[in-house]
Z-matrix of the N, CA and C atoms (Angstrom, degrees):
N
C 1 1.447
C 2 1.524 1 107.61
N 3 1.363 2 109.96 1 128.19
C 4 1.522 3 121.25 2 176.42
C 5 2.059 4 112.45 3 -60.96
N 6 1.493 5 110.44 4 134.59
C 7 0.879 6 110.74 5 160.75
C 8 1.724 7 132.80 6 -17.90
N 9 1.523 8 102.80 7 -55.01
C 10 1.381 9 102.17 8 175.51
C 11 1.583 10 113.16 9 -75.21
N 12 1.446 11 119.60 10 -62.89
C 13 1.386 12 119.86 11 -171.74
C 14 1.837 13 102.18 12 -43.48
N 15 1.141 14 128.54 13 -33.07
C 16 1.332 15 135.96 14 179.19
C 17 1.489 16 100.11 15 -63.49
N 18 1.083 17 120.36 16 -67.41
C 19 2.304 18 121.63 17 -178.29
C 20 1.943 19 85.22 18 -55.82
N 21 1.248 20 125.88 19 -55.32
C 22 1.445 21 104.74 20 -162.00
C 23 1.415 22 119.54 21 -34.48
N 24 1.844 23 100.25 22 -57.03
C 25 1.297 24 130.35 23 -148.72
C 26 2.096 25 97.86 24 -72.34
N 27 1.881 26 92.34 25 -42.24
C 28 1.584 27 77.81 26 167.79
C 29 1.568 28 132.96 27 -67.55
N 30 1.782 29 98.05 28 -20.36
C 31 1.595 30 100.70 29 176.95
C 32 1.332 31 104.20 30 -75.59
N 33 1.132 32 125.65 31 -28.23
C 34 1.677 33 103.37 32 162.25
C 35 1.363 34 142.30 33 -62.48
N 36 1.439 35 95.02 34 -42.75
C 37 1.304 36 110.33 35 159.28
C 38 1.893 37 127.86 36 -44.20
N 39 0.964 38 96.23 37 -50.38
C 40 1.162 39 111.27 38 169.52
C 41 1.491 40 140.79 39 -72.00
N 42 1.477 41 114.08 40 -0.81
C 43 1.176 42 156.58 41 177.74
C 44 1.625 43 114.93 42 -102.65
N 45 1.286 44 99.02 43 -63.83
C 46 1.701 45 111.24 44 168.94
C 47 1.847 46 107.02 45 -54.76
N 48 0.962 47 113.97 46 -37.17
C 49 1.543 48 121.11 47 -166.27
C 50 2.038 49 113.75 48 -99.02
N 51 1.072 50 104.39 49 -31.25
C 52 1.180 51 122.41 50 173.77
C 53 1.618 52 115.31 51 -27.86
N 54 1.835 53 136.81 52 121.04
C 55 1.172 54 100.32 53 -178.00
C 56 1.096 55 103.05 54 -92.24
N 57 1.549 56 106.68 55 -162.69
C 58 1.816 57 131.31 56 -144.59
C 59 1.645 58 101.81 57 -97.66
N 60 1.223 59 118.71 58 27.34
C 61 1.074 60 134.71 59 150.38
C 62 1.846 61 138.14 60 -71.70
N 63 1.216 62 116.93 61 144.72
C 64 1.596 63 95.61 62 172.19
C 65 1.921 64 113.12 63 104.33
N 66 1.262 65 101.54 64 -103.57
C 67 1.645 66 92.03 65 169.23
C 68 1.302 67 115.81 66 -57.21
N 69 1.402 68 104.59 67 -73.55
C 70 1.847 69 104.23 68 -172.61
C 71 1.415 70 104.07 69 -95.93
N 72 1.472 71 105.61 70 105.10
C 73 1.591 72 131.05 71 -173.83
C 74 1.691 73 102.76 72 -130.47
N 75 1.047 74 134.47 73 94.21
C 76 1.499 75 143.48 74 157.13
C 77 1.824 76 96.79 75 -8.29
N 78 1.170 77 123.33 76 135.60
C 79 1.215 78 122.69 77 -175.70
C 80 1.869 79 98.98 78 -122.04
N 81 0.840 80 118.72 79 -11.86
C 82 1.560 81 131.46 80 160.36
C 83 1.560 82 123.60 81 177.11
N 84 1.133 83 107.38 82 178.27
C 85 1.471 84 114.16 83 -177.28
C 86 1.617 85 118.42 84 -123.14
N 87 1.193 86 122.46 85 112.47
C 88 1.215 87 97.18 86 168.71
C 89 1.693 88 124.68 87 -84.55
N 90 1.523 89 111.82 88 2.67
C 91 1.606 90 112.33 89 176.63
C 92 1.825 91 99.27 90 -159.93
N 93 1.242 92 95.23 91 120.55
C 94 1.494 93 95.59 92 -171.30
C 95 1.672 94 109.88 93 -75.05
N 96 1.388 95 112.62 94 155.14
C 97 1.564 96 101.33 95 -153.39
C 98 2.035 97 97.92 96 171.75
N 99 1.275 98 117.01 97 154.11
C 100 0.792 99 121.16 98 162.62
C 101 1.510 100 127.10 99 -39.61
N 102 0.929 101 118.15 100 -20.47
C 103 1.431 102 134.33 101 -172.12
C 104 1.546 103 112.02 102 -67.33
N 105 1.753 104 108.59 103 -43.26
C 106 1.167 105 116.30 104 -171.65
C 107 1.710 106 111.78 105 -69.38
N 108 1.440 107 92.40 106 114.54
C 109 1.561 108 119.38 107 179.13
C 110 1.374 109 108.00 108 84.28
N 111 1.371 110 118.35 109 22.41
C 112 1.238 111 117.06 110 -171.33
C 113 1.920 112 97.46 111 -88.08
N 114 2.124 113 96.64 112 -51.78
C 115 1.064 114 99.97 113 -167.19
C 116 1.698 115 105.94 114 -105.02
N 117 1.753 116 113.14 115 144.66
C 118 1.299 117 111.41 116 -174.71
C 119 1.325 118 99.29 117 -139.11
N 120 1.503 119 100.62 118 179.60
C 121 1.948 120 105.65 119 -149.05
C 122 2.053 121 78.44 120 -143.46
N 123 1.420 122 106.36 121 149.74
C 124 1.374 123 125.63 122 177.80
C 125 1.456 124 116.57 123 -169.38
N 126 1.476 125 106.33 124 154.70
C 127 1.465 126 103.14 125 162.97
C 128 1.763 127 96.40 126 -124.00
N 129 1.547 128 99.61 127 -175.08
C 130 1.301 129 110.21 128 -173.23
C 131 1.229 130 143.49 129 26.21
N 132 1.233 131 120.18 130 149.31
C 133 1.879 132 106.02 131 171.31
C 134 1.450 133 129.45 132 11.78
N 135 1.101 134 104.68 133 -73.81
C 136 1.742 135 128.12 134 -178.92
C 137 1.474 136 105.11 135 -66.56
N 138 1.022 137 145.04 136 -17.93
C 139 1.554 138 150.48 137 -144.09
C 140 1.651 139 127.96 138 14.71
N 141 1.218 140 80.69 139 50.90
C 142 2.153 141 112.91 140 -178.91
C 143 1.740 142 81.71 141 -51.01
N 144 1.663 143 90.80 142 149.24
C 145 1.340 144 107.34 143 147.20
C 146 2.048 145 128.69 144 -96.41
N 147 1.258 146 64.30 145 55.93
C 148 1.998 147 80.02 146 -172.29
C 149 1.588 148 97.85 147 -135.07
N 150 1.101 149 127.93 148 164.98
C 151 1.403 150 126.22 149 168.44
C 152 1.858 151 99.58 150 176.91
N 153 1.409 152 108.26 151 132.64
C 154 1.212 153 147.99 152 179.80
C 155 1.950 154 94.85 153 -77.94
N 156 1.352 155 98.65 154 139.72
C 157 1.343 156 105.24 155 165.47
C 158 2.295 157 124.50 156 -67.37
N 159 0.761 158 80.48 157 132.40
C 160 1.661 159 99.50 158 -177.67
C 161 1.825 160 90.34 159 97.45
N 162 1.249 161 131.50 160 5.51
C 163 1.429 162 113.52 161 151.91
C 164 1.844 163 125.11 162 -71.71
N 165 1.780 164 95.85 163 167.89
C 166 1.031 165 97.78 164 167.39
C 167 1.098 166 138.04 165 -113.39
N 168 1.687 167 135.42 166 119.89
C 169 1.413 168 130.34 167 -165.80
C 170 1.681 169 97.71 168 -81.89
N 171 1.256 170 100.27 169 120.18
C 172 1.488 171 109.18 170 166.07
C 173 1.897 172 115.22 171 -107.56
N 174 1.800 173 93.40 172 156.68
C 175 1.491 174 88.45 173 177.59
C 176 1.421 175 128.28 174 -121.11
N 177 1.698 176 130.27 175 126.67
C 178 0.994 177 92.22 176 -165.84
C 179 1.381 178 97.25 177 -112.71
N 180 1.688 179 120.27 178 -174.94
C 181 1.741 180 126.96 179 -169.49
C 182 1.515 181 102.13 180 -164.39
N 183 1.029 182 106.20 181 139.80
C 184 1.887 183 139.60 182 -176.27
C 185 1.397 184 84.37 183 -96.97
N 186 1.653 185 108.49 184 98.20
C 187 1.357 186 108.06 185 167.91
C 188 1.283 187 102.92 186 -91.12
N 189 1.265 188 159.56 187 -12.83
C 190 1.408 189 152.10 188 124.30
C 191 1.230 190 128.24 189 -8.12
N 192 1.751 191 113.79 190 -36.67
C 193 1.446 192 123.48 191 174.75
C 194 1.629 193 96.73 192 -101.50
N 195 1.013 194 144.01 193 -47.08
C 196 1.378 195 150.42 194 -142.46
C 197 1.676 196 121.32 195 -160.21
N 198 1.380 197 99.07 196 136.58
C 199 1.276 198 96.83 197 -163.32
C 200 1.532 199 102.77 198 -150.71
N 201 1.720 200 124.00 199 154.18
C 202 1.895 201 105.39 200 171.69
C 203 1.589 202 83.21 201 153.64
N 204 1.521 203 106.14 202 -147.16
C 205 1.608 204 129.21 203 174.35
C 206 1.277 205 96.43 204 -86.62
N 207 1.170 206 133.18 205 147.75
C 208 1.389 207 153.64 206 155.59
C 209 1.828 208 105.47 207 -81.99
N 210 1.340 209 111.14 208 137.23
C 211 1.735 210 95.81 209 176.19
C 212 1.302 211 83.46 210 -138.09
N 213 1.863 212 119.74 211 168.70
C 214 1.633 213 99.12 212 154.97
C 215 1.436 214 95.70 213 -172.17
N 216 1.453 215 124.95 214 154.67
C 217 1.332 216 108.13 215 -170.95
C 218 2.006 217 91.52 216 -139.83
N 219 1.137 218 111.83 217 -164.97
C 220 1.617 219 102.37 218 171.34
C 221 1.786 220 103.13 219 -150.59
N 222 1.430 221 132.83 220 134.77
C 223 1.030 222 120.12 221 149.77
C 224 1.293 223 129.55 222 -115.17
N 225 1.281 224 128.08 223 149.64
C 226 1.414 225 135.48 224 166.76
C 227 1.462 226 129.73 225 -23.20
N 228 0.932 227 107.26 226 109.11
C 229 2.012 228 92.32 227 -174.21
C 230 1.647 229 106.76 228 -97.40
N 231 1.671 230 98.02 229 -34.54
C 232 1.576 231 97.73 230 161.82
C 233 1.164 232 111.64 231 -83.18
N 234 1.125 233 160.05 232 101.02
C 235 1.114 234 164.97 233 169.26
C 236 1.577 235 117.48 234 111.82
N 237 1.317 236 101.70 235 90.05
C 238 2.225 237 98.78 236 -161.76
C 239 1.504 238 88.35 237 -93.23
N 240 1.224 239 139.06 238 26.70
C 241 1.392 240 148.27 239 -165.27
C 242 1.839 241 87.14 240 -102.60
N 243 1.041 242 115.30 241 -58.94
C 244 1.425 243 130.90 242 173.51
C 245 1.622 244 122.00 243 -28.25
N 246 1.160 245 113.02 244 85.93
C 247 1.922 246 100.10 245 176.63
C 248 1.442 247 126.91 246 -41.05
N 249 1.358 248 121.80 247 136.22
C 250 1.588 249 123.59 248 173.21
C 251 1.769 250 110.59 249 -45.23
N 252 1.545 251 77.64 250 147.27
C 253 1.609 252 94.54 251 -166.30
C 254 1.580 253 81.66 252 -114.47
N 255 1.707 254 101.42 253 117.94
C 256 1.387 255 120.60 254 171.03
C 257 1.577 256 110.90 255 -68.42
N 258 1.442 257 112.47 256 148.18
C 259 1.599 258 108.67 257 -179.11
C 260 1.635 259 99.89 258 -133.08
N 261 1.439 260 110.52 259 -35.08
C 262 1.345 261 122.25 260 -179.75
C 263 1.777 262 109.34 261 -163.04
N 264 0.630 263 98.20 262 151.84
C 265 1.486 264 147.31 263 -62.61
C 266 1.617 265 123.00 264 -12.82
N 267 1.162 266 116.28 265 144.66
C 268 1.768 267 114.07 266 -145.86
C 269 1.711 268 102.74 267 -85.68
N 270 1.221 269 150.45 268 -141.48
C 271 1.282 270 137.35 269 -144.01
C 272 1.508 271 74.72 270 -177.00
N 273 1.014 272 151.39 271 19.51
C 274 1.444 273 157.19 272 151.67
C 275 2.173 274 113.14 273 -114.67
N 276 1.704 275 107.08 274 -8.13
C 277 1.156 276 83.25 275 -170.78
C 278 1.467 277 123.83 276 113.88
N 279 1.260 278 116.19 277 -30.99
C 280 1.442 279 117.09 278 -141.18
C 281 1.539 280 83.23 279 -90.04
N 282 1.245 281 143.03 280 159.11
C 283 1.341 282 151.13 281 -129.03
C 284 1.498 283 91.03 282 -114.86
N 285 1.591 284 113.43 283 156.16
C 286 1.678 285 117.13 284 -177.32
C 287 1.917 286 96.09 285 -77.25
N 288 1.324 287 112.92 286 130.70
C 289 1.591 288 117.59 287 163.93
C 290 1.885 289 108.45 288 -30.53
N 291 0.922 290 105.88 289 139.01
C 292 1.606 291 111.42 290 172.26
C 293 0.943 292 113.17 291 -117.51
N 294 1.583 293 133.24 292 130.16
C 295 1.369 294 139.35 293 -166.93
C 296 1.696 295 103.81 294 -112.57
N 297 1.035 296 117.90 295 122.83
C 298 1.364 297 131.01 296 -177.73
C 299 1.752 298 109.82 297 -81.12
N 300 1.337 299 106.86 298 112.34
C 301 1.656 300 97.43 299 176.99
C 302 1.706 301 117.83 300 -44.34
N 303 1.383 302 137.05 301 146.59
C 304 1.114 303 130.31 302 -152.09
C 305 1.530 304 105.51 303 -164.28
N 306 1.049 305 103.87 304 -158.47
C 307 1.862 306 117.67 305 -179.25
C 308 1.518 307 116.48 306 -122.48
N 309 1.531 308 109.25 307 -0.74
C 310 1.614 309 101.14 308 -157.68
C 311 1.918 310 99.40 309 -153.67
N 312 1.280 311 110.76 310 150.76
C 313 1.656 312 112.02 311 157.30
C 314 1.522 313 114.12 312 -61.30
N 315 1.376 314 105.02 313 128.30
C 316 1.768 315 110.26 314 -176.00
C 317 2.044 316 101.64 315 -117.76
N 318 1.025 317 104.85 316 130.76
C 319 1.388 318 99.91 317 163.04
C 320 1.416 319 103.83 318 -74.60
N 321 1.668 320 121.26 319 158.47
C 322 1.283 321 121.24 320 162.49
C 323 1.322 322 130.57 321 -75.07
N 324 1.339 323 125.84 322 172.87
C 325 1.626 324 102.96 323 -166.53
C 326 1.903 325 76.98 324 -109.70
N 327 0.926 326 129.71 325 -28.08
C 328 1.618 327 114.15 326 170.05
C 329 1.886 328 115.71 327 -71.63
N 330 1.370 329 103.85 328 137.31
C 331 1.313 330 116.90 329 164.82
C 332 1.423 331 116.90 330 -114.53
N 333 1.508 332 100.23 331 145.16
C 334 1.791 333 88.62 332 162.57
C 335 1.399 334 110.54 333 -119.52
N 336 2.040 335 98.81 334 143.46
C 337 1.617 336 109.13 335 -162.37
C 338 1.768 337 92.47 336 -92.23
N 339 1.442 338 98.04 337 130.43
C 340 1.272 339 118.27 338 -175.00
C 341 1.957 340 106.55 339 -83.57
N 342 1.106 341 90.41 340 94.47
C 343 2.077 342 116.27 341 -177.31
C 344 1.095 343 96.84 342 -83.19
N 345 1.375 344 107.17 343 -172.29
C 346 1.574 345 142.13 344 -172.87
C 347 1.819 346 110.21 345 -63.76
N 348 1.627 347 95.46 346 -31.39
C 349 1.603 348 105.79 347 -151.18
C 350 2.451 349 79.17 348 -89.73
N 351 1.075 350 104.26 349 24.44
C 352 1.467 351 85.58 350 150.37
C 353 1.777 352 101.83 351 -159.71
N 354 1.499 353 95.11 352 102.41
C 355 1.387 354 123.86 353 -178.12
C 356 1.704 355 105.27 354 -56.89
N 357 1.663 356 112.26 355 149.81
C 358 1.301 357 95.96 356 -170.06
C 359 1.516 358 114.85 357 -72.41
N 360 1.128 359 121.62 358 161.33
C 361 1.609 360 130.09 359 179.37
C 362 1.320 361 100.25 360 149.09
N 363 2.164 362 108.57 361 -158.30
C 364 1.667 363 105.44 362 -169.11
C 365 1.375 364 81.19 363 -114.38
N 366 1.389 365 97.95 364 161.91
C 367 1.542 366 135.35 365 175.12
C 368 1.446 367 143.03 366 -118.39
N 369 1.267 368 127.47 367 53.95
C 370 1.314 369 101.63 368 168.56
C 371 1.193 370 145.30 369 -56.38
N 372 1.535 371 95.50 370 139.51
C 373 1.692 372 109.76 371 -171.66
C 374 1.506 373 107.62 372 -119.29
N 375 1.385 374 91.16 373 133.50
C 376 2.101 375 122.33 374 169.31
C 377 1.132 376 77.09 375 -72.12
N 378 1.581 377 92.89 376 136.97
C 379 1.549 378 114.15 377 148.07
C 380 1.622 379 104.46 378 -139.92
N 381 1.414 380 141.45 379 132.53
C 382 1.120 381 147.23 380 135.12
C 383 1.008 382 146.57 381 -87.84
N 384 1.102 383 136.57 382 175.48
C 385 1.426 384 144.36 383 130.82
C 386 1.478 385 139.25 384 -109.98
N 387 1.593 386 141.19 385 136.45
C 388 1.387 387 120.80 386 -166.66
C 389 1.312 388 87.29 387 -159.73
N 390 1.157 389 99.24 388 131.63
C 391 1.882 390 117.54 389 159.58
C 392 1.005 391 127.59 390 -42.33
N 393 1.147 392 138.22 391 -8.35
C 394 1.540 393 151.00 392 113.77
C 395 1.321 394 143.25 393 -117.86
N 396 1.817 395 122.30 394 166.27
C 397 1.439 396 109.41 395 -166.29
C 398 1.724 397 100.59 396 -56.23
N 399 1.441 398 101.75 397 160.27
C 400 1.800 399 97.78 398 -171.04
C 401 1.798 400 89.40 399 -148.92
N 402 1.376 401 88.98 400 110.55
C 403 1.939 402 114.09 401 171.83
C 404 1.577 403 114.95 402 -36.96
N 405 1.235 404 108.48 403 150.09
C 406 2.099 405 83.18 404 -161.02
C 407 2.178 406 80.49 405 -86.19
N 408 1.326 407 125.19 406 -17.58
C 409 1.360 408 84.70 407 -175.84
C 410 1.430 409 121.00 408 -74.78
N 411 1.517 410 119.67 409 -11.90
C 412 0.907 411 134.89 410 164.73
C 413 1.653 412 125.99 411 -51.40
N 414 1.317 413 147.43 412 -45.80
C 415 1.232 414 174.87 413 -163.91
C 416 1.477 415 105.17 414 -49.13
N 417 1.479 416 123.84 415 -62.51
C 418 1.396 417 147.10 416 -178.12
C 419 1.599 418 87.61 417 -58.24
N 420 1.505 419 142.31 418 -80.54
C 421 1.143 420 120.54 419 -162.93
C 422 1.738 421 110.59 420 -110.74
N 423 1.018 422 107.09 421 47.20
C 424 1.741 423 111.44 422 168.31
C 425 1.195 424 123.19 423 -64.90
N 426 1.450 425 104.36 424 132.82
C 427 1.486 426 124.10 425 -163.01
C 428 1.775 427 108.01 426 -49.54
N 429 1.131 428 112.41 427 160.27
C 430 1.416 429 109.06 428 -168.92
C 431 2.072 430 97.41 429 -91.77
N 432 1.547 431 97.07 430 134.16
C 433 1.443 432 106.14 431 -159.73
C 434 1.401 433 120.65 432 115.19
N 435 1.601 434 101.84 433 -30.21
C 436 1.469 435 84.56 434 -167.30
C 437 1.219 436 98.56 435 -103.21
N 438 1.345 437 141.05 436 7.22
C 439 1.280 438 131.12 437 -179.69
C 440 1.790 439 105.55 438 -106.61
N 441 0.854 440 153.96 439 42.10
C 442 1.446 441 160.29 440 134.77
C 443 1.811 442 106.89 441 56.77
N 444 1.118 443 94.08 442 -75.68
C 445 1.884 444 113.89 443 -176.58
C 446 1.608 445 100.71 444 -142.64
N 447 1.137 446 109.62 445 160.40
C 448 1.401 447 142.89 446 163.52
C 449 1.294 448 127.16 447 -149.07
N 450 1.478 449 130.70 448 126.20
C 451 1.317 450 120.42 449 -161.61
C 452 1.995 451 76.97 450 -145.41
N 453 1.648 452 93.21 451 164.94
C 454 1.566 453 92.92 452 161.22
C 455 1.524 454 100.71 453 -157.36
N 456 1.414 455 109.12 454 163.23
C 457 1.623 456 123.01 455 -148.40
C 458 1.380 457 112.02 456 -149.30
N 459 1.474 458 130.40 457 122.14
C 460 1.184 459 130.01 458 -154.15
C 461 1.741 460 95.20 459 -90.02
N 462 1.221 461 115.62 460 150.91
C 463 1.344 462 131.79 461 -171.70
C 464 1.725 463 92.87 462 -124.23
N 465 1.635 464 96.08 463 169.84
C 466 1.882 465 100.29 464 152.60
C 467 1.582 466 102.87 465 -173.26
N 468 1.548 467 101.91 466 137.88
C 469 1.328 468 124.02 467 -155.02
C 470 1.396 469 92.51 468 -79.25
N 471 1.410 470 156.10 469 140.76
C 472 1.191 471 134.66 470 136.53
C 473 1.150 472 121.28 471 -79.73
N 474 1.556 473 122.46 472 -171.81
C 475 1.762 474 116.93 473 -178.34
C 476 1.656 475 87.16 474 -104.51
């Protein structure tokens, strides 16, 4: 085996094995809970917490630790003047992703395409979980039970 194909094969290696530390790192909590580090937020390939417009923020979740409706919204940290940018439940309806309790981390099969309506700067993002779909006016004062976990995770828009 050639010098290089040998460094490749370890940079893969080392990638495949790598722990779950580093990119997707919980950046705070607002309620401590199984949740924390369960659920993580990325864009692109790499699953940076950075993402360029016409990317996609994907989500991922330790259905082993946590499981329910997924909800998630994002606000402006540079600019809290800025209204929440809905992620789930969607502004069309379409039902919060449901995560099936499981054995393993699943990416979601929904992404959200990062548009105009998130100007560059940082972002925190809600992320939940709740035993059922939960109305976003609902969310802010939801009954106790139905919200599972809540964790939130700093993002940043680039230009």
């Amino acid at each position: 085996m050639s010098v290089g194909a040998l460094g490749a094969a370890l940079g893969v290696w080392a990638l495949l094995l790598r722990p779950h530390e580093g990119t997707f790192t919980a950046r705070g909590l607002d309620q401590a809970g199984p949740a924390s580090g369960a659920i993580e937020i990325g864009c692109g390939p790499t699953g940076q917490r950075f993402c360029r417009e016409g990317s996609t923020l994907m989500f991922q979740v330790n259905s082993a630790v946590v499981s329910g409706y997924l909800g998630a919204y994002a606000e402006s940290l540079t600019d809290p003047a800025r209204p929440r940018i809905w992620y789930f439940p969607t502004s069309t309806g379409s039902p919060s992703p449901q995560v099936v309790a499981g054995d393993r981390t699943i990416v979601l099969g929904q992404g959200i395409k990062i548009g105009p309506e998130h100007a560059p700067g940082r972002y925190r993002v809600t992320v939940w979980m709740s035993t059922r779909p939960v109305q976003r006016t609902d969310i802010d004062g939801a009954e106790p039970g139905l919200v599972r976990d809540r964790t939130t995770l700093d993002l940043e828009v680039m230009p």
